[in-house]
N, C-alpha and C positions, 0 to 999 in steps of 0.2 A: 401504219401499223407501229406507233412509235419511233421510227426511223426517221434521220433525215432524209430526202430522196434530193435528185439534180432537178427535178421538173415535173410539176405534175399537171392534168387537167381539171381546170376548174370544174366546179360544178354543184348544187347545191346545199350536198353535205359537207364544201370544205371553207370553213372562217378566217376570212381575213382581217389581222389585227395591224391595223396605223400605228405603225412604231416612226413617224418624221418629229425628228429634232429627238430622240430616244436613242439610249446604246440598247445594243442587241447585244448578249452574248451568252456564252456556254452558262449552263449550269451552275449556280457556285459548290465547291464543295469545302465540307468543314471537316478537319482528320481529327479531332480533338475539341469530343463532345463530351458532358458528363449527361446522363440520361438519369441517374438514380435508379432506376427500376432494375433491378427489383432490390426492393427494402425500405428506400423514400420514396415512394408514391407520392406522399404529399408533394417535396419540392419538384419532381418532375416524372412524368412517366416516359416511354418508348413514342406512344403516340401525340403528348402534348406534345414534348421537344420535338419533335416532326415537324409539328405545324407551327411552331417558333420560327424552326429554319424555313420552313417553307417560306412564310411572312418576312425573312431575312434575305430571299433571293436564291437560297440553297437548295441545291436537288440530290444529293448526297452529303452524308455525315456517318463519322466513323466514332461509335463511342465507347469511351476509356473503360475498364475494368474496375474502378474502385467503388463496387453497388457492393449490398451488404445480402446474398452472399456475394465475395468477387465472381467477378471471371475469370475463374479458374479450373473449370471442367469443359468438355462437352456437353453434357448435360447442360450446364447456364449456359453457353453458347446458343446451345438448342430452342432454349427457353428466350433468349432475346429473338433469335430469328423467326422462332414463331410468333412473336410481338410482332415484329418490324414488319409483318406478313398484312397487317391491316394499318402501316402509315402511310400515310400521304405521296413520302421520299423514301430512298431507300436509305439504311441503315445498314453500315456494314461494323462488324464486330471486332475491338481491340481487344485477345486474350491479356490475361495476365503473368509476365513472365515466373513468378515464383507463386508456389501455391499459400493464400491466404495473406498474396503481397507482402507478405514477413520474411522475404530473403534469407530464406532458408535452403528449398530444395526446388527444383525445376518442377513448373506442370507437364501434363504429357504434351507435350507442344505438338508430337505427330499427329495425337488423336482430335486435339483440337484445331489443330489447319485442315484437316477432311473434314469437319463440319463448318467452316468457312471463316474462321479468323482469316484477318487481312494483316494484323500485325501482332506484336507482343509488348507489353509494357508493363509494370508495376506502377505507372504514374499514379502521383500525389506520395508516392515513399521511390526513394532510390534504391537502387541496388547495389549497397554499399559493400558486399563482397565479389572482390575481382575476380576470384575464380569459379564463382555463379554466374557472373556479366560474359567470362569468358566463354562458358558453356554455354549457355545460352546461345550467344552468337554464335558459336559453333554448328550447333542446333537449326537456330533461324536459317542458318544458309543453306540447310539442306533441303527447306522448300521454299527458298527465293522471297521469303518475309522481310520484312524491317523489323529491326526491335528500335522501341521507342523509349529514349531516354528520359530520365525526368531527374535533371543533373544538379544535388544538390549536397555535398558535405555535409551530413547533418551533426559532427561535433563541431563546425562552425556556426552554424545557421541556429540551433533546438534554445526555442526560446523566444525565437527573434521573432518582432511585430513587423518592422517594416526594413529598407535600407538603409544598412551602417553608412551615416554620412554626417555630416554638420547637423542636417534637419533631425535626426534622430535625437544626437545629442542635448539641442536645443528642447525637442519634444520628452526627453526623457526616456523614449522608449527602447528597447533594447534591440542593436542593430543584425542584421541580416549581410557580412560584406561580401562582395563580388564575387569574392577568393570563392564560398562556396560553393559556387555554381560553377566558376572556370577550374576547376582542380579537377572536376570530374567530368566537367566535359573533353579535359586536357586527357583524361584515364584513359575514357571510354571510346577517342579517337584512337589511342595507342590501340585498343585492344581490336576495334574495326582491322587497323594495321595487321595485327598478329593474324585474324582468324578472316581477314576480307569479307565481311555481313557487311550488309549493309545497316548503318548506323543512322537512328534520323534521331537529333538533337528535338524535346519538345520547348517551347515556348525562352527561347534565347533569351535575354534581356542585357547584357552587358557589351561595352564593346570590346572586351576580353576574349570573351564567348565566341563573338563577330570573329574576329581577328583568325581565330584558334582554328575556324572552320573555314574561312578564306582557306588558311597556310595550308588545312588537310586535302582539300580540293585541290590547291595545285599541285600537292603531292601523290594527288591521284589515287587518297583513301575515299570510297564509299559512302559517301558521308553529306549527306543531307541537314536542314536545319528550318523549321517556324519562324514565324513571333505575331506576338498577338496585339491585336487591334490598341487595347490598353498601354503596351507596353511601347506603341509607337506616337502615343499622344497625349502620357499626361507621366508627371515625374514624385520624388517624393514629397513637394512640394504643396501635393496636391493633401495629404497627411497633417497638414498644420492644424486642421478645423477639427483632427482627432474621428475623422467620418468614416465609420469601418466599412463602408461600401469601397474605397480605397485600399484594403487591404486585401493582397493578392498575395499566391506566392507562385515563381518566384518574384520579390516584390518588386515596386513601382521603384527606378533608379533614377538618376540623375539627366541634366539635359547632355552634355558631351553622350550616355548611352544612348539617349536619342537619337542625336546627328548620326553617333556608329551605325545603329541600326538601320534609318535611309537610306545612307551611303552602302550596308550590306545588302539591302533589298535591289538597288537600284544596279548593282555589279553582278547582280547573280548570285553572292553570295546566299542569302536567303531563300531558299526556295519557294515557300509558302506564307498563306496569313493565314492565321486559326484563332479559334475566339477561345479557346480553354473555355467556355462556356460552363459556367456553375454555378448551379443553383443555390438556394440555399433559402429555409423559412426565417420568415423575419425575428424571430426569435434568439437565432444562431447569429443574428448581425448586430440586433438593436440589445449590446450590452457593452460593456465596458472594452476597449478595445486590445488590450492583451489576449483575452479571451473570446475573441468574439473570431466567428470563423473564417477560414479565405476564400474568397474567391468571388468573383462577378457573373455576373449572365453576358451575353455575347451577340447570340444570334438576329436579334431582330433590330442592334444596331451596330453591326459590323461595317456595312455599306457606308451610312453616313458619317461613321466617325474615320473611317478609311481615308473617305474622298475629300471630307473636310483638311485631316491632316496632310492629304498629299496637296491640296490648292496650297494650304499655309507653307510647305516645305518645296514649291514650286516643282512637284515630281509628275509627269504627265499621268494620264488614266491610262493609258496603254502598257506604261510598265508596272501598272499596280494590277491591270485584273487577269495578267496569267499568275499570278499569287493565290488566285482564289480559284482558280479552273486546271489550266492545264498543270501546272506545278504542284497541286496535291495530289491530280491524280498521278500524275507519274510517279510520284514518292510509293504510291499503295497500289499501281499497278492496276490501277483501272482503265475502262475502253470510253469513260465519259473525260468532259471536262474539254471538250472542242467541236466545233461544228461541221466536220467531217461528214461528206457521204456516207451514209451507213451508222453513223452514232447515235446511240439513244436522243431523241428528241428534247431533252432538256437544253430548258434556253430562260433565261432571267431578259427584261428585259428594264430599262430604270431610268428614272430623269436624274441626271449626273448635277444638274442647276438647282432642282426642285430645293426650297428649305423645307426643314422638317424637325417638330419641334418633338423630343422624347416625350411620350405621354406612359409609364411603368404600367399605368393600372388599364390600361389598351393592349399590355400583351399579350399574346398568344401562351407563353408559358406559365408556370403554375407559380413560378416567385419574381420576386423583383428588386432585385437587387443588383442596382446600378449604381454607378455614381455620375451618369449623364441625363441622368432625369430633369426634366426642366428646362434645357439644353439643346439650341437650338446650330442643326447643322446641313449641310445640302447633301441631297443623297436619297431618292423616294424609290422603293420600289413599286413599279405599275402592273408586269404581269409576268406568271412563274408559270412556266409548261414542263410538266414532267410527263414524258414521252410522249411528246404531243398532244396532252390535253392539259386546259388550264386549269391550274388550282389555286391561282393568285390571280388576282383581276383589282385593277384598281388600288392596289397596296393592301386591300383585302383577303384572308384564307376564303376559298369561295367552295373547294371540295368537301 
């Protein structure tokens, strides 16, 4: 019945799958999805990104609010879970913490956690007044939510293509530095402080950032933190050839944030891996690179760019896949995400050796906007049970 059970009796309604020389494990989950629906249909809807993650090993995904309209009512709340009603996975909903993401005035955060947001965020824009960020969290803690940071100074940053560093300079283009993102994550930890919410930092990337949320952890603030697949495997380096599939925000940094960042995953500091998954039509990317837009897709190679980076950084697979299971869920407070007596039947299961070469135009999702395309790396998924039935089979979406 979707459950795991301790033992059951064979018999001919029940399929047994050869997982020898395969990992077995929980569900992945993704807290930091963009789905576009509703407004972009084209780059993505409810149901294709379903079956992106599906094909990516995921059996849960929680996505961000910045659709056009936001989520910022119950009503679009309403309106995605009635989507999510016919995907694949389940989909759980990030409100948005200020109405129309313009950090202005609070949504009704009551009325929307009784229709089933899991968290609060404005991501893709900060919430650059503190005594909104303060409320807010004030607020979130009163029905045991996360608010989701998206930690960026933007009179540092507005403007900026890539990371302020030598590479920029050399490239000419106009830099993005650290300070942007550690200033507000440095904020928004104090204010966890003042009001006790829980704080979950999205998509870290410096070792500033790392550092800032080690210190709050031992100081016993609230305080959670991502990072994402890209941001643990390629640096601004990768920016030379002027290729906007590389442009991200917050952007692609140096290799010392790199080393920070394994050493935060590998201490616990990190909690989670999330692909910030974003779509985008080739339109938005194939232009000149000041203006061309941010963001990557995620889901259908998170696995293999993961396991690739953890062989090259000699990090076992054991400490990398409660990053993608148990450790999102706990962040959102879910009952998946482990193989527990009694837990939903989701189970990924993958050849960790398999290589596997990016094919974009094999996706599952509606865009393709990579920058590992072509690019080959170990990491196959073989078959994806969501509540005990399979809807991946073979590296295939099969439901």
């Amino acid at each position: 019945e979707g459950k795991i059970v301790k033992e059951f009796t064979r018999n001919d309604g029940v399929r047994t799958i050869d997982a020898k020389g395969l990992i077995v494990s929980p569900g992945f989950i993704d807290i930091h999805t963009h789905l576009r629906e509703p407004g972009r249909e084209d780059e993505e809807t409810i149901v294709s990104g379903a079956r992106a993650a599906a094909a990516g090993g995921f059996t849960t995904i929680a996505c961000m609010p910045n659709t056009s309209p936001p989520i910022d009512s119950a009503t679009v709340v309403r309106y995605i879970v009635a989507g999510a009603a016919s995907a694949l996975i389940d989909v759980k909903v990030i409100g948005a913490v200020s109405l129309g993401r313009r950090g202005e005035s609070l949504v009704e955060m009551g009325e929307m956690a009784a229709n089933g947001v899991v968290a609060f965020s404005d991501d893709g824009n900060p919430v650059s007044d503190s005594f909104l960020m303060r409320t807010a969290m004030e607020y979130v803690k009163m029905f045991n939510l996360p608010i989701i940071s998206h930690a960026e100074e933007i009179s540092l940053s507005r403007n900026g293509v890539m990371n302020e560093s030598f590479n920029s300079t050399k490239l000419g283009l106009k830099g993005m530095p650290a300070a942007a993102e550690e200033i507000m994550v440095a904020r928004d930890i104090a204010l966890a402080k003042l009001t006790g919410a829980h704080l979950h930092c999205a998509h870290v990337s410096t070792s500033g950032s790392a550092e800032l949320v080690r210190e709050a952890k031992r100081n016993g603030i609230n305080v959670t933190c991502e990072v994402t697949p890209h941001h643990l495997s390629l640096t601004d380096e990768n920016l030379i050839g002027y290729d906007t599939n590389y442009k991200v925000n917050p952007p692609l940094r140096g290799e010392r944030d790199i080393e920070a960042l394994w050493l935060a995953l590998a201490d616990g500091t990190i909690d989670a891996i999330a692909t910030d998954h974003a779509p985008h039509a080739v339109h938005e990317k194939e232009k000149e690179i000041e203006t061309a837009a941010f963001g990557i897709i995620g889901l259908e190679t998170a696995l293999p760019v993961i396991i690739s980076a953890a062989q090259e950084r000699k990090v076992k697979l054991v400490d990398v896949l409660p990053k993608l299971t148990i450790g999102p869920a706990n962040i959102l407070g879910l009952d998946s995400g482990n193989l527990h007596i009694g837990s939903p039947a989701d189970i990924t299961i993958f050849n960790h050796k398999a290589k596997v070469k990016i094919d974009s135009s094999k996706f599952e999702s509606r865009s393709c906007n990579t920058p590992y395309a072509g690019r080959t790396f170990r990491g196959k998924i073989i078959y994806v049970l969501k509540q005990g039935k399979v809807i991946v089979e073979d590296g295939k979406v099969v439901a």
